[in-house]
N, CA, C and O atoms as a MOPAC input file, in Angstrom:
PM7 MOZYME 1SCF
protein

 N     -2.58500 1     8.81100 1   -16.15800 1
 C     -3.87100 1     8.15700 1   -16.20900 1
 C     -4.28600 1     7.77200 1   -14.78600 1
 O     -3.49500 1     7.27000 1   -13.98800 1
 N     -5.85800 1     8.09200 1   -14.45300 1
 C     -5.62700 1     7.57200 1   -13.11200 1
 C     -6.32400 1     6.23600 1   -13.35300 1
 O     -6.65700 1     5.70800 1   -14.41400 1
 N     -6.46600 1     5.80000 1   -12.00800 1
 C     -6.80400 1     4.33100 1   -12.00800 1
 C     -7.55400 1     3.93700 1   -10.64500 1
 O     -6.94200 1     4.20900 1    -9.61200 1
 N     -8.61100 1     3.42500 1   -10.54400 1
 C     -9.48300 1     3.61000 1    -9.67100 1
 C     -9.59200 1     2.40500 1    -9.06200 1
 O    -10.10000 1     1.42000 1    -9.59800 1
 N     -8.89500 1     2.45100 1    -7.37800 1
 C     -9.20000 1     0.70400 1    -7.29400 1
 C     -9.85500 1     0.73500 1    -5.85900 1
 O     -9.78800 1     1.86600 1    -5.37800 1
 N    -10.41100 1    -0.10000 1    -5.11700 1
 C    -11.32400 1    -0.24100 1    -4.28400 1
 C    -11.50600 1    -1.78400 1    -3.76800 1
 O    -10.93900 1    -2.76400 1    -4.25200 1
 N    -12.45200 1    -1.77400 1    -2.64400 1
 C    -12.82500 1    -3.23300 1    -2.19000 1
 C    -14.41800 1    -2.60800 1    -2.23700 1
 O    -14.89900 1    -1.49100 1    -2.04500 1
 N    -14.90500 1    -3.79300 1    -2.55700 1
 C    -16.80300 1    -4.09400 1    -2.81100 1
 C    -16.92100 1    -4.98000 1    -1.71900 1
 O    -16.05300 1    -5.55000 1    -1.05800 1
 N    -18.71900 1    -4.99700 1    -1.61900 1
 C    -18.95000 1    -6.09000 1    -1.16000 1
 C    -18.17300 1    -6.67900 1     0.18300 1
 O    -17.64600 1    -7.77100 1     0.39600 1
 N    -18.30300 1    -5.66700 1     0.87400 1
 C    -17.62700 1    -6.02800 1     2.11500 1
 C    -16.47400 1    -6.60800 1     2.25500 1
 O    -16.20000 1    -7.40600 1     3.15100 1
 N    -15.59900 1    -6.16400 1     1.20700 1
 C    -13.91100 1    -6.45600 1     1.58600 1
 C    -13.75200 1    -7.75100 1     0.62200 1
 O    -12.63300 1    -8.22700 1     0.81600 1
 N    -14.42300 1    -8.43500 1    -0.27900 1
 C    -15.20200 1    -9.62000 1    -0.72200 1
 C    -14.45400 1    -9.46200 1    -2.17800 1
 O    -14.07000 1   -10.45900 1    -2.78900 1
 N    -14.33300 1    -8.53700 1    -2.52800 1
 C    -13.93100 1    -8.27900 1    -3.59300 1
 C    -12.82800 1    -6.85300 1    -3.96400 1
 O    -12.85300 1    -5.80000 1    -3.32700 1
 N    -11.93000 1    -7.14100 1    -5.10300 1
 C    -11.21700 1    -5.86900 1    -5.64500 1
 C    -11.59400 1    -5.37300 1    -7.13700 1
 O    -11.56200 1    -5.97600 1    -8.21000 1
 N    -12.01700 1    -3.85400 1    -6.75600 1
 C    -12.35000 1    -3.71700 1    -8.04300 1
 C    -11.51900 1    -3.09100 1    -8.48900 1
 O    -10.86900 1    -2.33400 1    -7.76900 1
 N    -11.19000 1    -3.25300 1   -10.29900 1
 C    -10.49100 1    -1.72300 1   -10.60700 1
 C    -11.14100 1    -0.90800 1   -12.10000 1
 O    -11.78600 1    -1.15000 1   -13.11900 1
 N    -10.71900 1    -0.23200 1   -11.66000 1
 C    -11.62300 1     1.15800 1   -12.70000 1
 C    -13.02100 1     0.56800 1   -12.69700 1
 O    -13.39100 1     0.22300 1   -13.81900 1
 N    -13.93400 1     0.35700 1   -11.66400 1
 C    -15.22000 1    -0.01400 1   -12.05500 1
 C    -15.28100 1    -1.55100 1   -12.11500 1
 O    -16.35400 1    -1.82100 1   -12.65300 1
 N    -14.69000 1    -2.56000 1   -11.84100 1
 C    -14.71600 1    -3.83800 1   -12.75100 1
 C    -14.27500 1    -4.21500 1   -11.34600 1
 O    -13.47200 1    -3.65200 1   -10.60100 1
 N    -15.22300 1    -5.63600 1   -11.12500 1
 C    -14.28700 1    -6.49900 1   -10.06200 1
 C    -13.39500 1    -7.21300 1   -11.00500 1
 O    -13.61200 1    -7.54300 1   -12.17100 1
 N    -12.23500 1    -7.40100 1   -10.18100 1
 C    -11.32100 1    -7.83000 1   -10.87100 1
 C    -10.72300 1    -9.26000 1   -10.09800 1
 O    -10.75800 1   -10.26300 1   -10.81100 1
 N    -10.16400 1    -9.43800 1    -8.66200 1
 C    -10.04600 1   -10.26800 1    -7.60500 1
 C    -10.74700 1   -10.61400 1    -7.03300 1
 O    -11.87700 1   -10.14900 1    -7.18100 1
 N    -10.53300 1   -11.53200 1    -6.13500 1
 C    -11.97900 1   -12.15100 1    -5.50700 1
 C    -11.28300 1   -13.30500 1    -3.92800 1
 O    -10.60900 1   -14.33500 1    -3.93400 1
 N    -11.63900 1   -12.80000 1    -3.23300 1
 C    -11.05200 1   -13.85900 1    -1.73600 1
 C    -11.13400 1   -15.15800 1    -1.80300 1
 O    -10.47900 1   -15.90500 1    -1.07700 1
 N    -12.13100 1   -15.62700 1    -2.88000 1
 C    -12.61300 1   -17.22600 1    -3.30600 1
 C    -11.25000 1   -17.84100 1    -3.04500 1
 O    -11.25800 1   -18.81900 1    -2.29800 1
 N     -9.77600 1   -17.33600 1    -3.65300 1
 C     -8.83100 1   -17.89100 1    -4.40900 1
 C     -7.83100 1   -18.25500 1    -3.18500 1
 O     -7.79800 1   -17.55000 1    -2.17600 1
 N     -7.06400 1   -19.34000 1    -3.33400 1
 C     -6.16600 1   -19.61700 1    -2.28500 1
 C     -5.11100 1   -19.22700 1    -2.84000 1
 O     -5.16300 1   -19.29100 1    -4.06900 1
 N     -3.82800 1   -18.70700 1    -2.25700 1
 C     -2.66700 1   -17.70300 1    -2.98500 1
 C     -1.68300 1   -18.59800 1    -2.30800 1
 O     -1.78500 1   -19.34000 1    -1.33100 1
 N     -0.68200 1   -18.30300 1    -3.13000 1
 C      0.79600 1   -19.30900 1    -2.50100 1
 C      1.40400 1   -18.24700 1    -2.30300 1
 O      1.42700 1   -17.24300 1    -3.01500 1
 N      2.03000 1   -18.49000 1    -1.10200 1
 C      3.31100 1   -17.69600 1    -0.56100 1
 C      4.32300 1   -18.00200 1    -0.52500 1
 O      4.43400 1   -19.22800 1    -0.50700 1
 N      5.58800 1   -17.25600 1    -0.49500 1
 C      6.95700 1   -17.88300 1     0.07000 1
 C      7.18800 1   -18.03300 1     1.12100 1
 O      6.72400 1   -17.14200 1     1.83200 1
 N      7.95100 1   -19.10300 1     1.84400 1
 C      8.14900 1   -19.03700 1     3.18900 1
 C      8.02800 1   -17.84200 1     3.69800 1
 O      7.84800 1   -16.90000 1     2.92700 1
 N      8.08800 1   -17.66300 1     4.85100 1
 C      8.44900 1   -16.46000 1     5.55300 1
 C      7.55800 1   -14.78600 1     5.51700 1
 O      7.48900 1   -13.74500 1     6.17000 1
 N      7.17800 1   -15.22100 1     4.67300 1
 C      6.10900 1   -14.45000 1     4.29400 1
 C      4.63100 1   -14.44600 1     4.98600 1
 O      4.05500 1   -13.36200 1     5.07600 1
 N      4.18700 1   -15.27900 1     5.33300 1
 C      2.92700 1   -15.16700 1     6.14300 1
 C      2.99700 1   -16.21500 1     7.91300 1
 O      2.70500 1   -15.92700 1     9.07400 1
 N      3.57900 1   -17.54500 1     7.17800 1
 C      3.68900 1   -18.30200 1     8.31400 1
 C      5.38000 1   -19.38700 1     7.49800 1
 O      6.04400 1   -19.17900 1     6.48300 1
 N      5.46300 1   -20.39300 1     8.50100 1
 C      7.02600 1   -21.17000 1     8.41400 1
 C      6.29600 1   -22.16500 1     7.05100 1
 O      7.15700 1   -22.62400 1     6.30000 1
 N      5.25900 1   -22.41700 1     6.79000 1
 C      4.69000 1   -23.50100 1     5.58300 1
 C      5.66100 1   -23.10700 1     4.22700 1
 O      5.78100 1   -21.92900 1     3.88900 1
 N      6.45400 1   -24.40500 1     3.36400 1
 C      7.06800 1   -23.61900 1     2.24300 1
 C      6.49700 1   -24.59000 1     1.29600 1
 O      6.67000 1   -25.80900 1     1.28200 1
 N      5.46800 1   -23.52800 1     0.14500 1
 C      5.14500 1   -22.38600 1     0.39000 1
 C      3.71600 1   -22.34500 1     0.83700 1
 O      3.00300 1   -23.26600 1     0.43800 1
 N      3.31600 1   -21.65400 1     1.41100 1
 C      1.98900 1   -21.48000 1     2.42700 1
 C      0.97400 1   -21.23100 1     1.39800 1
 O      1.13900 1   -20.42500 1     0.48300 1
 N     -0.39100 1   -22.15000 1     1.61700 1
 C     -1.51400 1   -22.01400 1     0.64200 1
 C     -2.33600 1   -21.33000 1     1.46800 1
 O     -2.82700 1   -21.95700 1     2.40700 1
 N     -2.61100 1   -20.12700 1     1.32600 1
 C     -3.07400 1   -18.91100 1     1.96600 1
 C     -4.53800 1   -18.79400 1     1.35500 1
 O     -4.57500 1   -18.24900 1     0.25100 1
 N     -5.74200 1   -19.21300 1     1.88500 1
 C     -7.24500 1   -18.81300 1     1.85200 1
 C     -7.70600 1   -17.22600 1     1.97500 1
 O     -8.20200 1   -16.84100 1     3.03300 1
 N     -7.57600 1   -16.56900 1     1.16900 1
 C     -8.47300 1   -15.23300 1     1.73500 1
 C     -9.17200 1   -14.79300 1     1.88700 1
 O     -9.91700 1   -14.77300 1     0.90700 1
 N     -9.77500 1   -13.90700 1     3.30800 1
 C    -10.97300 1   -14.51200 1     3.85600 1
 C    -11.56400 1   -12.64900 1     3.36600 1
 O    -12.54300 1   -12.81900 1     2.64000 1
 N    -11.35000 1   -11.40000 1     3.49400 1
 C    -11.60400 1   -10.47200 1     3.15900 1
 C    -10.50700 1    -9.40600 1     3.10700 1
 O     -9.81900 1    -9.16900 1     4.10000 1
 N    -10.31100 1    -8.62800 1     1.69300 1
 C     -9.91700 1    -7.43000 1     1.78800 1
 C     -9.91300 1    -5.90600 1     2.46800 1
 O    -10.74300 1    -5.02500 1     2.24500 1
 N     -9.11200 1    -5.85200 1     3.08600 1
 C     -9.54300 1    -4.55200 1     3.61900 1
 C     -8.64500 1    -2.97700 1     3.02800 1
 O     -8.76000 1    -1.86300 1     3.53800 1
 N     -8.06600 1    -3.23000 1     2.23000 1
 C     -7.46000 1    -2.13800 1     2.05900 1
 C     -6.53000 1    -1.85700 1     0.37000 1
 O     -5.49100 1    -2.51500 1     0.42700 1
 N     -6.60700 1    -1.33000 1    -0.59100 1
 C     -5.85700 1    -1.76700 1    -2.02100 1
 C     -5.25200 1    -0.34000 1    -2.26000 1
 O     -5.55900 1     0.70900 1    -1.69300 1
 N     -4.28300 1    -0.56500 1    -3.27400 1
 C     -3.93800 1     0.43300 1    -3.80400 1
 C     -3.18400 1     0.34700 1    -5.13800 1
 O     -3.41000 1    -0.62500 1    -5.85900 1
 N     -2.32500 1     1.26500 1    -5.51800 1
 C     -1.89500 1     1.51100 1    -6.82600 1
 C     -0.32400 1     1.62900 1    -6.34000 1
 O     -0.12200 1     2.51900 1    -5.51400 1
 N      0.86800 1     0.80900 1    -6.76700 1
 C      2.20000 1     1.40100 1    -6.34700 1
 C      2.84400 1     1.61300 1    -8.05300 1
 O      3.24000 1     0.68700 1    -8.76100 1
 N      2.82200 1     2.47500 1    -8.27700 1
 C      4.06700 1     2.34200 1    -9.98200 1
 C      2.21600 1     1.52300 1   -10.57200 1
 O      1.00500 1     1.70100 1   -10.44400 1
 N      3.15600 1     0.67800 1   -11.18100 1
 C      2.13700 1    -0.44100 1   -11.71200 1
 C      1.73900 1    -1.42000 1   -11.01500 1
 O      1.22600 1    -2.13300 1   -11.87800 1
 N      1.64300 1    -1.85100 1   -10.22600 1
 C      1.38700 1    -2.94500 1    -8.92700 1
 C      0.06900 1    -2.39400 1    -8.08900 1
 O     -0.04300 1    -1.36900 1    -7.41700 1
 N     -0.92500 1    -3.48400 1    -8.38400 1
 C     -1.86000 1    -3.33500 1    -7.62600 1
 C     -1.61600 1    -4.32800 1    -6.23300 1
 O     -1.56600 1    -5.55700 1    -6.17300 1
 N     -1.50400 1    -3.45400 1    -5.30300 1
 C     -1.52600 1    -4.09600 1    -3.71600 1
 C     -2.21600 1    -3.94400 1    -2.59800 1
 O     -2.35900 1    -2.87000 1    -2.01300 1
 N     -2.78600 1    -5.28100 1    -2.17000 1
 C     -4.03400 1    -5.25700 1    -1.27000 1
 C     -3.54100 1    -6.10600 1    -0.02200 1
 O     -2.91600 1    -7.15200 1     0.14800 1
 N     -4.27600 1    -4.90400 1     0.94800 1
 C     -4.11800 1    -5.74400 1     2.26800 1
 C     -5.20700 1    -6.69900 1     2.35200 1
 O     -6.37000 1    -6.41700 1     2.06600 1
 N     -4.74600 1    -8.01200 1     2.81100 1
 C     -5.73500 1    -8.66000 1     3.38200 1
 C     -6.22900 1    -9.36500 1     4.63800 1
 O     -5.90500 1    -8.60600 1     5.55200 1
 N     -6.75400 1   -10.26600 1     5.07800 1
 C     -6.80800 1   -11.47600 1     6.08500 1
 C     -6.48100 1   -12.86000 1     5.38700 1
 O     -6.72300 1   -13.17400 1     4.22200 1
 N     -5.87600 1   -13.61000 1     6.37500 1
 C     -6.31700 1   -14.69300 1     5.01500 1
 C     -5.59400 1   -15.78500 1     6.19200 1
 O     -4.91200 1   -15.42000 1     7.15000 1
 N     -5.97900 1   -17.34700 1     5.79800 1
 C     -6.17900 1   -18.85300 1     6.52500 1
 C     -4.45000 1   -19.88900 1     5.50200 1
 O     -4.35900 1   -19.78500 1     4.27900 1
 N     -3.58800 1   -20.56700 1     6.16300 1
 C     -2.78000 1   -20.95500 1     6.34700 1
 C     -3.46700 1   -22.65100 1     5.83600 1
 O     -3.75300 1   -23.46900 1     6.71000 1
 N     -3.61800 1   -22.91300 1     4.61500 1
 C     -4.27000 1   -24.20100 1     4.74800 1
 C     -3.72200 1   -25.18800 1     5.36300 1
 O     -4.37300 1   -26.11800 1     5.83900 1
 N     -1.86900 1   -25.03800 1     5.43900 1
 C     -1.71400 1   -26.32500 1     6.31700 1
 C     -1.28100 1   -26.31000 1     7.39700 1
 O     -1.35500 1   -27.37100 1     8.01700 1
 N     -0.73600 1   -25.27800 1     7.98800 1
 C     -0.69200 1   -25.24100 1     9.71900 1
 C     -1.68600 1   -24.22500 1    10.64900 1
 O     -1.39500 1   -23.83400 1    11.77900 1
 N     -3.32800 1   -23.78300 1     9.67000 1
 C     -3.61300 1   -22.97100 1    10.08400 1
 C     -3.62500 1   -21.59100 1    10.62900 1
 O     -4.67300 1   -21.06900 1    11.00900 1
 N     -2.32600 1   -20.91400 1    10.67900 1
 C     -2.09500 1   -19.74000 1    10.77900 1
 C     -3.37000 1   -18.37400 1    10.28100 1
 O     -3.76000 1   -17.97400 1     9.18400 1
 N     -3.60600 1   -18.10000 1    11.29700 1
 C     -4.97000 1   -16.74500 1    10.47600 1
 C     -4.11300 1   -15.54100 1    11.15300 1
 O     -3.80400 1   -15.28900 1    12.31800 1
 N     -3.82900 1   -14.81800 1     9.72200 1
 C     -3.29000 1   -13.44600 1    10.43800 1
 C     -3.36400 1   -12.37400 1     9.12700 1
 O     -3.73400 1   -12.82900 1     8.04500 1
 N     -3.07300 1   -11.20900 1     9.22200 1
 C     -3.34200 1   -10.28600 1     8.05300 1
 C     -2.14200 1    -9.96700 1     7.34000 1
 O     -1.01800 1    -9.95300 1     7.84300 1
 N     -2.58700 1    -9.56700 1     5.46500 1
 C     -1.29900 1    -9.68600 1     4.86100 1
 C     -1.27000 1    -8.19500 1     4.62600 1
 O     -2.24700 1    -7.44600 1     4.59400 1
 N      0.27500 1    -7.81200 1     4.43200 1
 C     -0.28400 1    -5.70600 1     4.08200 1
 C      0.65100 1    -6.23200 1     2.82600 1
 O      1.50100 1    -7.12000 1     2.76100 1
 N      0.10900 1    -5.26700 1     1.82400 1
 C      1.02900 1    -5.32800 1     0.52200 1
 C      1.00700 1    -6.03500 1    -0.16500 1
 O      1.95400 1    -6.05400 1    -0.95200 1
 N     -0.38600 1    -7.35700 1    -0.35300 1
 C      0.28600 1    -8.55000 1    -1.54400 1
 C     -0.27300 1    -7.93200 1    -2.93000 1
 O     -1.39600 1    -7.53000 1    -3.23500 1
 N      1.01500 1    -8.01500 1    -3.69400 1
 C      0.29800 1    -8.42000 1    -5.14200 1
 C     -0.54300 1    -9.25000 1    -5.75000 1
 O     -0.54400 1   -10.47300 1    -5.88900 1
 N     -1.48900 1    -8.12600 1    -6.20300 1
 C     -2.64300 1    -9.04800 1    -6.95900 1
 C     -2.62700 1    -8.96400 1    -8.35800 1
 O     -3.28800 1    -9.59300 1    -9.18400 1
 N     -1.84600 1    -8.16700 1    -8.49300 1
 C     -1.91700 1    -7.58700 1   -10.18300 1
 C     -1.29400 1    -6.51600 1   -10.64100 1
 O     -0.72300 1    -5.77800 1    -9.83800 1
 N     -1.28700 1    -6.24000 1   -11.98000 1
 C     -0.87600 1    -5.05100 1   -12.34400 1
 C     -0.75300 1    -4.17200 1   -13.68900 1
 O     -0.51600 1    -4.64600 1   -14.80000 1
 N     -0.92200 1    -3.03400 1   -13.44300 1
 C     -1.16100 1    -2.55900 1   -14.79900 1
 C     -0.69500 1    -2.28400 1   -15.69400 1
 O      0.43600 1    -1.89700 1   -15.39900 1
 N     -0.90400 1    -2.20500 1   -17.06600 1
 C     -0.32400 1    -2.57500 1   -18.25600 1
 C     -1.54300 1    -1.76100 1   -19.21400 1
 O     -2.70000 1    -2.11400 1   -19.43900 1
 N     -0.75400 1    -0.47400 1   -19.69800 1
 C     -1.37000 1    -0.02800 1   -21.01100 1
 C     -2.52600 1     0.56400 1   -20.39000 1
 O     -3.26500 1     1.02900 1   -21.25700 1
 N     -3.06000 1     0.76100 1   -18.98000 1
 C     -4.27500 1     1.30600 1   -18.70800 1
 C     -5.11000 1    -0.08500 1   -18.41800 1
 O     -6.20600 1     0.13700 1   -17.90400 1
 N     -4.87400 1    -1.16900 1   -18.59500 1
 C     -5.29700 1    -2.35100 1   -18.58900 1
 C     -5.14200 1    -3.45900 1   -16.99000 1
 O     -4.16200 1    -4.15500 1   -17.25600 1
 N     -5.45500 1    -3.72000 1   -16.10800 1
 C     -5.45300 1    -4.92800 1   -15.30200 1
 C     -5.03000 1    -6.05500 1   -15.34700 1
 O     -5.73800 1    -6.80700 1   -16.01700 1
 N     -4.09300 1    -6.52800 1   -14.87400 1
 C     -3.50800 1    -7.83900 1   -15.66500 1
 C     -3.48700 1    -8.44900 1   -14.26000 1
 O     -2.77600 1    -7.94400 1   -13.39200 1
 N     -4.12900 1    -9.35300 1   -14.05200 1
 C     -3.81900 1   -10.15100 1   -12.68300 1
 C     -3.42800 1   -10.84400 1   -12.29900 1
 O     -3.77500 1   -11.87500 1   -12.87600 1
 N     -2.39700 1   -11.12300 1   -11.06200 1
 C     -1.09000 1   -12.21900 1   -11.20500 1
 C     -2.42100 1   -13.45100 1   -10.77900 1
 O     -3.56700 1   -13.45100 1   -10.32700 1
 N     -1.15300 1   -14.63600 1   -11.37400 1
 C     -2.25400 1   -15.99500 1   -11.16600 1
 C     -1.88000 1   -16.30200 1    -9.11900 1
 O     -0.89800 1   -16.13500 1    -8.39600 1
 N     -3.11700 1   -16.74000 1    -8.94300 1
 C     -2.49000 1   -16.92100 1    -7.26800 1
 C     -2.14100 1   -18.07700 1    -7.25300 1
 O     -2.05600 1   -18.29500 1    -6.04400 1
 N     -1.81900 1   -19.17300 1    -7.86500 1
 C     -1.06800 1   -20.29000 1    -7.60900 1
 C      0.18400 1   -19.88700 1    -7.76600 1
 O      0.97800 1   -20.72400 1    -7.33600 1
 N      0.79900 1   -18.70100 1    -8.32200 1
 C      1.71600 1   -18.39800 1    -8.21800 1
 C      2.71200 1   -17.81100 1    -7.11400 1
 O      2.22300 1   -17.15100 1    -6.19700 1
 N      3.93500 1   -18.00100 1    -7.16300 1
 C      4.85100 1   -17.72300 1    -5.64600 1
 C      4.61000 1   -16.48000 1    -5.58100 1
 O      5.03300 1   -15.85000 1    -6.55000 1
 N      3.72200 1   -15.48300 1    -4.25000 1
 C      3.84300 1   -14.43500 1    -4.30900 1
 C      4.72200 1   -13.95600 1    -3.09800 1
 O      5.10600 1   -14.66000 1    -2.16400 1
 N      4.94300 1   -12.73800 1    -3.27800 1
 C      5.74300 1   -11.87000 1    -2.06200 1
 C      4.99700 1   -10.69500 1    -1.20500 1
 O      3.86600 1   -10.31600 1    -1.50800 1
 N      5.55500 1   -10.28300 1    -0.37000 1
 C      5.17800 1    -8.72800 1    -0.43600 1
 C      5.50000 1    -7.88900 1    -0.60100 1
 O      6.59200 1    -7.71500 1    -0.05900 1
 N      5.04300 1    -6.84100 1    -1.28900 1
 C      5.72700 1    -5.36400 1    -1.82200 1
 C      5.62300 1    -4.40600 1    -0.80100 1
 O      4.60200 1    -3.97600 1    -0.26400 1
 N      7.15800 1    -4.03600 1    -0.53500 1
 C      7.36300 1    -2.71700 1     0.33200 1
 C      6.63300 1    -1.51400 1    -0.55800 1
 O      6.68000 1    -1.48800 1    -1.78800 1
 N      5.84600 1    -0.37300 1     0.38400 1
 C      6.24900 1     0.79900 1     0.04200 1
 C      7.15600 1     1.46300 1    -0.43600 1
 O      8.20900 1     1.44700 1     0.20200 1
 N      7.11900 1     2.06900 1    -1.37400 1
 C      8.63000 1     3.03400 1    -2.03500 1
 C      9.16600 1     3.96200 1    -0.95500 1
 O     10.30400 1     4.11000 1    -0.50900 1
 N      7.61200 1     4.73800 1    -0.57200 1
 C      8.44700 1     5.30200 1     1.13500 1
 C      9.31300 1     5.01700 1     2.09400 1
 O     10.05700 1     5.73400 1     2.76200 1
 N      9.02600 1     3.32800 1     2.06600 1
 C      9.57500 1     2.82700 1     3.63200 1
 C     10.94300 1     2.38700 1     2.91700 1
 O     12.00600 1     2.45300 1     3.53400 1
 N     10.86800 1     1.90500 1     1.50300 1
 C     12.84300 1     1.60900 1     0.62100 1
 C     13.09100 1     2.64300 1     0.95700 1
 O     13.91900 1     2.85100 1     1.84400 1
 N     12.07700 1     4.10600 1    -0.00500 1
 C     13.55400 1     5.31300 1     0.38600 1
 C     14.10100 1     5.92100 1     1.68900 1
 O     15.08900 1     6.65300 1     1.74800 1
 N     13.19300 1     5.45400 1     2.92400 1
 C     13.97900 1     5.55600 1     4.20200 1
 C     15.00900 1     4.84000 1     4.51200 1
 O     15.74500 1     5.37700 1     5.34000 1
 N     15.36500 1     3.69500 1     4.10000 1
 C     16.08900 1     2.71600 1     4.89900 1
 C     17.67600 1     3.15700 1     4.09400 1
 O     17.73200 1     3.62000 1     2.95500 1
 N     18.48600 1     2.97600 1     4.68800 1
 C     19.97800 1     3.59800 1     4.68100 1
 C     20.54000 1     2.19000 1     4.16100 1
 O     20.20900 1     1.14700 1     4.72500 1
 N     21.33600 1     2.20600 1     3.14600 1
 C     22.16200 1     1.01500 1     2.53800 1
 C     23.53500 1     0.96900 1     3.42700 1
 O     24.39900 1     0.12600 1     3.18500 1

């Protein structure tokens, strides 16, 4: 099945199959180490620039604001969601997120 995902609206928004689905409005929690030293960092996002499809995992690069030590820098890979049944299911952003490697860059790396 394919699955059609995109940024609108000047990076402002994620759509999928046609449908905005995300939106930069939302402040996202991180785990340490993950964007800046804040545990865990309440991350403002300011515009999307880049999404995709991994397996079932929808992952978007973004920009995004450090609400409590200010940190502004760009995220590659966060989960925003994911699919289910042909369906969009979107993680909540108060929730602890991470970032998802590429499957490319796991199957390079030597155990």
């Amino acid at each position: 099945m394919t699955i059609a995902v995109r940024t609108l609206d000047d990076g402002a928004w994620i759509s999928v199959n046609d449908s905005r689905q995300v939106s930069v409005s939302d402040v996202w929690t991180l785990s340490r180490g993950v964007f800046c030293d804040c545990e865990p960092a309440y991350v403002l996002l300011e515009g999307f620039f880049d999404v995709d499809v991994d397996g079932s995992v929808v992952a978007a690069s973004t920009v995004g604001q450090c609400l409590e030590c200010g940190t502004r820098d760009s995220i590659d890979r966060l989960p925003v969601g994911r699919m289910i049944d042909g369906k969009f299911s979107p993680y909540d952003p108060a929730g602890v997120q991470w970032l998802r490697e590429p499957d490319a860059e796991r199957d390079g790396e030597s155990s």
